[in-house]
C-alpha positions, 0 to 999 in steps of 0.5 A: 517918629511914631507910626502912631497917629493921635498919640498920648498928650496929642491931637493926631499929631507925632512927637516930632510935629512940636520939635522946633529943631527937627532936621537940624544938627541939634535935634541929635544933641536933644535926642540925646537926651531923651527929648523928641523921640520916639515917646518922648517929649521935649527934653530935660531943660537942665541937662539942656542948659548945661549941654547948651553952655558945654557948646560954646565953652571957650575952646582952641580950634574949630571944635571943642573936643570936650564936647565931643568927647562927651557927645560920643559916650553919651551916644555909644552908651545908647547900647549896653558898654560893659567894662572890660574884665580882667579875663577879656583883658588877659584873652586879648593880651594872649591872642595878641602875643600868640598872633605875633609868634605866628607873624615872625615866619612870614615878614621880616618887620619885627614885632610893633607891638609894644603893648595891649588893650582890651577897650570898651566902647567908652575907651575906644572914643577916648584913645583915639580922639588925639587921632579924631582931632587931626583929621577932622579939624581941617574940613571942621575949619574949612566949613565954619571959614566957608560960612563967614565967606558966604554970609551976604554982607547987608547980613554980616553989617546986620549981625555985627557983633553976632559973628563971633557967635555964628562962629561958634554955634558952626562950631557947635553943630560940627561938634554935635555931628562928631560926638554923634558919629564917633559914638556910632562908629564905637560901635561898629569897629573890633579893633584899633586899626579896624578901619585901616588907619593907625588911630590908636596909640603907637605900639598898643594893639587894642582890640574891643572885646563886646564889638568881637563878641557880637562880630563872632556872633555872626559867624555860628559856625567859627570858634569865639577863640578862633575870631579874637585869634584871627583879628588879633593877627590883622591888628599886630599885622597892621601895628608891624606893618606900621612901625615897620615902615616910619613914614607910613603912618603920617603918609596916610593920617597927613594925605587925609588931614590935607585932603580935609583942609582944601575942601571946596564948598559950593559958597554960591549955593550956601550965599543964595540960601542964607539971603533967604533966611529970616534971621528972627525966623526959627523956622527959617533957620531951622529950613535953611541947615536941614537943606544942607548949607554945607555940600563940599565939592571935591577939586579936581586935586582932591579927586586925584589925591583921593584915588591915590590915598585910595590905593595907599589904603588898599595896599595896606589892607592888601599886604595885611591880608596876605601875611595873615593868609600866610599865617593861617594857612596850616594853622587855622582851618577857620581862617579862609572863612574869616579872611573872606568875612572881613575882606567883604565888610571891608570892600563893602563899606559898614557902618563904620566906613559910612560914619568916617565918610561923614565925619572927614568927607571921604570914604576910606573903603579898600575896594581893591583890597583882594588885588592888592591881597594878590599882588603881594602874595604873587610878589612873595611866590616869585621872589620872597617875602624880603621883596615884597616887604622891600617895596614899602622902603619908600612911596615911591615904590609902592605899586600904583593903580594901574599895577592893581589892573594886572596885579600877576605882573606886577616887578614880572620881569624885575630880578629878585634880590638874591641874584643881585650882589650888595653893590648892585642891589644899593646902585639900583635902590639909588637910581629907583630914589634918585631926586625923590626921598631927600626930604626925609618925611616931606618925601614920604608925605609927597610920595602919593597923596599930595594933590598935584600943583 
């Protein structure tokens, strides 16, 4: 809105004061398209027809990932996206294959990465929209089911054939609200795995050379090479740690898809404010979506479910951060001032942190991540790096909240591997597992995340 009073064309009146969509999902679609901005006016009715049409194309699922697709580029295109060069592309490639030969000497996970990218913006959105369409359709499917319920029935007798399109045009803000937040977040995160969950293609470890760039910026004291060096290090970490360990990538991507589909919506709430609503009313229309129809309320499951996803995400970040540490420490003298950057933008939650929590409902933040960092590196000190990577054979061991309490003490008192012979160390193993891991993947997605019964 302008500061402005009495602008040009108006009679002490903002651009903002003639928007009939003002607070609702489609004032992001127009502003888009350069319609009421700051300065601008109502928006080019042409690219509004065609948008219109894109929005409720016939589509499979909840939403339609075309749209989205095409909402998330036009919104990272807000800023410049220049197209990755040759050379960035061949930096990114040689710090990824320098950051591996640094990993061989501290885990025993070999090598995830099966090849490498340098993406734009642009790029980004688009390799991690197959990801993007499993995390969010859940809660996209929760929230357009929980509209129907909601909708009193003298309403839906009223509507009649109109519900198919309420449906869509649910549809069509949830698509609007993706394809805005994806495109903020493109331009945000500096690599593939940057907000700890795998959302890129198995085994490319990609990184995004304008969103380094401008990381590195903020660090004037620190070489250009040694930031692309040491988040090249934390992505070929992340892509080890993944393919090392099978079922981790459905564990975290299925707990967060799940947690999305038993979402609850305060429907009392959103049945009181659609009585009120004047179908024939815009601005009813437009005052009943900008107050909110949709609040989810996490269930009590869902709490539980999230604390230990939570953990989960922490652990990852943890143990990426200390083999890292471990890397670095002769190595890079820059290292412990970029370790102690990305642990905060991490703990703190950016704006990536922020644009996730709207999209899937949940906040993905390692606030434990320096505990975890902990844990794993006095895990190593006492008995190895074997051991402490053995941890991740199965969900089941992996440390647990209240390990993050006193992390010094966690397996304090556990015998390291050496000291066991073959047999013993295999009958131990068996006993740790006994009833739990002989449901192949099912054991692992139920390893921590599921909601209790």
């Amino acid at each position: 809105m302008s500061d402005t009073p009495g602008g040009p064309g108006s009679s002490g009146q903002g651009p903002d004061d003639n928007n009939p969509f003002k607070g609702t999902p489609f004032e992001q679609i127009f502003s888009q398209m350069g319609g009421f901005g700051p300065g601008g006016g109502m928006p080019d009715l042409n690219a509004l027809m065609a948008q219109m049409q894109s929005l409720f194309a016939p589509h499979d699922g909840p939403v339609n990932w075309e749209t989205v697709t095409d909402l998330a580029r036009r919104a990272a295109a807000q800023e410049p996206d220049p197209t990755v060069s040759p050379a960035q592309s061949g930096a990114v490639a040689d710090a990824v294959r320098l950051a591996d030969h640094w990993l061989d000497t501290t885990t025993g996970f070999p090598s995830g990465v099966t090849t490498t990218a340098a993406w734009s913006r642009a790029e980004w959105i688009v390799e991690t929209i197959p990801v993007w369409k499993v995390l969010v359709e859940p809660i996209a499917g929760s929230a357009t089911q929980a509209l129907g319920q909601a909708m009193p029935e003298e309403m839906k007798q009223l509507a009649g054939p109109l519900m198919a399109m309420l449906g869509k045009a649910s549809g069509a803000m949830v698509a609007s609200q993706v394809g805005s937040g994806l495109g903020a977040l493109a331009g945000d995160v500096l690599s593939a795995s940057d907000i700890g969950l795998p959302l890129g293609p198995i085994g490319k470890a990609a990184l995004l050379p304008t969103n380094v760039a401008a990381f590195a910026e903020e660090l004037p004291d620190v070489s250009a090479d040694d930031v692309l060096l040491y988040l090249a290090l934390r992505e070929a970490a992340h892509q080890r740690l993944f393919a090392g360990v099978p079922w981790l990538r459905d564990h975290l991507i299925g707990a967060v898809s799940e947690y999305g589909a038993g979402m609850d919506f305060d429907t009392s709430g959103m049945e009181s404010k659609l009585r009120e609503v004047d179908m024939t009313n815009p601005e009813a229309m437009q005052d009943a979506l900008a107050g909110g129809l949709f609040d989810p309320e996490p269930s009590a499951a869902q709490k539980a479910a999230l604390e230990k996803l939570e953990v989960t995400l922490a652990l990852v970040e943890g143990w990426v951060d200390e083999v890292v540490s471990q890397a670095t420490a002769e190595r890079m003298p820059a290292a412990a001032k970029l370790q102690e950057t990305v642990r905060r933008r991490r703990a703190a939650g950016g704006p990536a942190e922020q644009t996730f929590a709207t999209l899937v409902g949940l906040e993905l933040r390692p606030r434990r991540l320096r505990d975890a960092s902990t844990l794993w590196g006095s895990l190593r000190t006492r008995q190895g790096a074997e051991a402490r990577d053995g941890v991740w054979m199965s969900p089941h061991l992996l440390p647990t909240a209240s390990d993050l309490d006193d992390p010094l003490g966690f397996r304090e008192d556990s015998v390291t591997p050496g000291e066991l012979s073959e047999e013993e160390f295999d009958a131990g193993l068996r006993d740790l597992l006994d009833g739990g891991t002989d449901g192949g993947s099912d054991g692992g997605s139920d390893g921590g995340t599921r909601p209790t019964e």
